[in-house]
DOFIRO-411571 format. One record per residue (C-alpha): x, y, z. Coordinates in steps of 0.1 Angstrom, whole numbers, padded with zeros to 4 digits, always signed. Example, Ala and Ser with C-alpha at 12.3 -4.5 7.8 and 13.67 -1.06 7.14 Angstrom:
<rs>
+0123-0045+0078
+0137-0011+0071
</rs>
This chain:
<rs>
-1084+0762+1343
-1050+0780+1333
-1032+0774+1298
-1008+0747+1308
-1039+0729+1322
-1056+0728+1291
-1025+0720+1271
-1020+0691+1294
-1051+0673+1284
-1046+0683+1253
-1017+0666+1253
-1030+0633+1269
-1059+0631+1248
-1037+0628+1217
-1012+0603+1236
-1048+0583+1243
-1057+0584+1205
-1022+0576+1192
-1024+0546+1214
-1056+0533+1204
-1046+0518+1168
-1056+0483+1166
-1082+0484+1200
-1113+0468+1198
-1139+0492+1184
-1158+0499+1217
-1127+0511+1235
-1121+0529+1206
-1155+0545+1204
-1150+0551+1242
-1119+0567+1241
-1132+0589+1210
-1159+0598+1232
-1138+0608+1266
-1111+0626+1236
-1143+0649+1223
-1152+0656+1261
-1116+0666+1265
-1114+0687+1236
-1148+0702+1237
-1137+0716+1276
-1107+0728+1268
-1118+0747+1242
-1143+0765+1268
-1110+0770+1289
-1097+0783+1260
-1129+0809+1258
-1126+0818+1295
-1086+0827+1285
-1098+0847+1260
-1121+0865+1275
-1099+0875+1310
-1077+0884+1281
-1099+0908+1264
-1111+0922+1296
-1069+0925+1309
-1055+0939+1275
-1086+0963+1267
-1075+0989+1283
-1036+0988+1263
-1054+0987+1233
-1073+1013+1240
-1045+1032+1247
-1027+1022+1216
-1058+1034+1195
-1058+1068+1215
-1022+1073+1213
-1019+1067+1173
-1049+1094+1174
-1030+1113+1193
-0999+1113+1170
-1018+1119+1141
-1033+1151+1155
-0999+1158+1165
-0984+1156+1130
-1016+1175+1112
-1007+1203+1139
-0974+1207+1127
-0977+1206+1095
-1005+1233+1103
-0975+1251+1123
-0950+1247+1095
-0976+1257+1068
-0983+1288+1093
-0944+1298+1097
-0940+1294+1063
-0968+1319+1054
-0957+1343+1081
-0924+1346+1065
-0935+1357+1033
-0959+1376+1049
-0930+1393+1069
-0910+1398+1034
-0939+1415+1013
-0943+1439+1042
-0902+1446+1041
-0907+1452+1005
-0937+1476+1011
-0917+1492+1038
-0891+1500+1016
-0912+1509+0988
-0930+1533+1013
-0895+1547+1022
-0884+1551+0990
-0916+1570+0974
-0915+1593+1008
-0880+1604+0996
-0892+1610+0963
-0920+1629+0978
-0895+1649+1000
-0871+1659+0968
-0905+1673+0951
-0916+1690+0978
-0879+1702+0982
-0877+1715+0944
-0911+1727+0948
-0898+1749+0975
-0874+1764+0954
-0893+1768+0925
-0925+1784+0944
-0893+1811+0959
-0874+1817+0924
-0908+1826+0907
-0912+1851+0939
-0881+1863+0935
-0880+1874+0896
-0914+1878+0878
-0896+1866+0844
-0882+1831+0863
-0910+1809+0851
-0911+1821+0814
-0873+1813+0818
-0878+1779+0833
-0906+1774+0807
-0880+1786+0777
-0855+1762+0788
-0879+1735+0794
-0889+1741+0754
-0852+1744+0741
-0848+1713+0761
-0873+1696+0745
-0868+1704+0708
-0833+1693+0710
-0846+1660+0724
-0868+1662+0688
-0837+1667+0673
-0849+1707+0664
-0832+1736+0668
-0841+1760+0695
-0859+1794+0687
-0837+1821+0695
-0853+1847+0721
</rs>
């Protein structure tokens, strides 16, 4: 029995009832009688509907319940992606800084290693340069105290 079956004798059992005002009681009891055996099999119509239903639109819903799971696994991975690119560009900037640092104290090195040089070969040169150097580096320093150097 399809839909518009049902809603057909539906339809006439209400047309019966609405009819029915001022019948004799039997008829009315009758008609009661044939309404509730209307009533009671369309609502089993009604049952089989909705069970060829269930069994016709499981599947979509189904697949509406996979694909919301889907999209929410979808959105966590990006913000996992975001979260990742994110880090990686800091990341990527600490390691610029530390390169530059690097550079920069390998220069430093390069000058000290440089005026090393040239200290190690004016102290072979003269045997008086480093009590010189030292002399100067005193003088220097007393004048920074606000002294006066020793003469030598």
């Amino acid at each position: 029995m399809n839909t518009d079956d049902v809603r057909n004798q539906i339809d006439n059992t209400l047309s019966i009832l609405a009819s029915l005002q001022g019948n004799e009681p039997h008829v009315l009891r009758r008609a009661i009688a044939l309404a509730a055996d209307t009533l009671k099999s369309a609502r089993e119509a009604l049952k089989e509907t909705d069970a060829e239903l269930d069994v016709l639109t499981a599947p979509g819903r189904n697949a509406a319940e996979e694909l919301v799971r889907l999209r929410k696994q979808l959105d966590a991975a990006q913000d996992k992606a975001l979260d990742l690119e994110q880090r990686l560009a800091m990341l990527r900037q600490e390691r610029d800084v530390e390169l530059q640092v690097h550079a920069a104290e390998k220069k430093r090195l390069a000058e000290l290693e440089k005026q090393s040089a040239q200290y190690e070969a004016m102290l072979l040169k003269d045997d008086d340069a480093f009590s010189k150097y030292l002399d100067r580096a005193l003088d220097a320093d007393e004048k920074k105290r606000g002294r006066r150097p020793p003469s030598r």
